[in-house]
C-alpha positions, 0 to 999 in steps of 0.5 A: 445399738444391739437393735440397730444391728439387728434391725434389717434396715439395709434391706428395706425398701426406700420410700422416695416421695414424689421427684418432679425435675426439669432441665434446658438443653441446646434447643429446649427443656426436658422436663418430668416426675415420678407417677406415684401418688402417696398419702404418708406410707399408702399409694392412693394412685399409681398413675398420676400425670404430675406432668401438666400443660399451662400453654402450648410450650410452656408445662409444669411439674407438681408435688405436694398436695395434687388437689392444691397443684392441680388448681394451680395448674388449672388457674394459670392454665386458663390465665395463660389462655387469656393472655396469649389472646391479649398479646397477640402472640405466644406468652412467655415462660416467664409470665406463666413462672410469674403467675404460679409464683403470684398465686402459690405466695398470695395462698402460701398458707393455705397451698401445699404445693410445688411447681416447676415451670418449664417451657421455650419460648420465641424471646428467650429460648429454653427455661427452667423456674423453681417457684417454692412458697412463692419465689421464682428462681430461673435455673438450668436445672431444677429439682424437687419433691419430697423424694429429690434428696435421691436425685439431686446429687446424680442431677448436679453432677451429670448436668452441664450447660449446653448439653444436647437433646441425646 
């Protein structure tokens, strides 16, 4: 116990890990993350974009493994291509969540990395997916990255459906 008293933890400098966080509001999404790239207590990277183009108005948000969410993003990228050519018109928010979800749950054992797809579309508007180990959630908010603990209280309290672009 002595230690613990003596140890000057309460001055420390907190470790957040990557936050990665996306939220509708009235007319759109926001969407966003910390820059910082870490490998365990080293920063490999100070500037990283986490925040990645997977069509026109459809973007994503990455943690985990930059390479493995990087591949992701370049996969749906391409895919997202494709399928607005097929269908004529801009796909929707929900095939792009689709397809990470597809890919991060057939490689669930290899893929350390998480998305969180956000964008607007013509059908449905404004919409947020949280799609961890290959699920797909829909949400007004969503939260994650190793560093999301120090967040995620603040974000639950302050958001509230409908909120305005201000």
């Amino acid at each position: 116990m002595d230690d613990l008293l003596e140890s000057d933890w309460t001055t420390e400098e907190v470790s957040t890990g990557t936050t990665i966080i996306a939220a509708v509001f009235d007319g759109g999404v926001v969407i966003g993350s910390d820059s910082r790239v870490s490998a365990g207590q080293a920063v490999v990277n100070r500037v990283l974009n986490k925040v990645c183009r997977l069509h026109d108005k459809i973007y994503c948000s990455i943690s985990g493994s930059a390479a493995d969410a990087q591949a992701v993003v370049d996969i749906v990228d391409y895919q997202m291509e494709l399928h607005g050519i097929q269908m004529g018109q801009p796909p929707l928010v929900q095939a792009a969540a689709t397809i990470v979800k597809d890919i991060c749950y057939k490689y669930k054992e290899e893929l350390v990395a998480h998305l969180l797809v956000a964008g607007w579309d013509h059908k449905y508007g404004g919409q947020v997916y949280g799609t961890l180990g290959g699920m797909m959630i829909k949400q007004q908010f969503a939260v994650g990255g190793s560093g999301s603990t120090y967040i995620y209280g603040f974000a639950d309290s302050a958001f509230k459906p409908g909120m305005t672009k201000e």
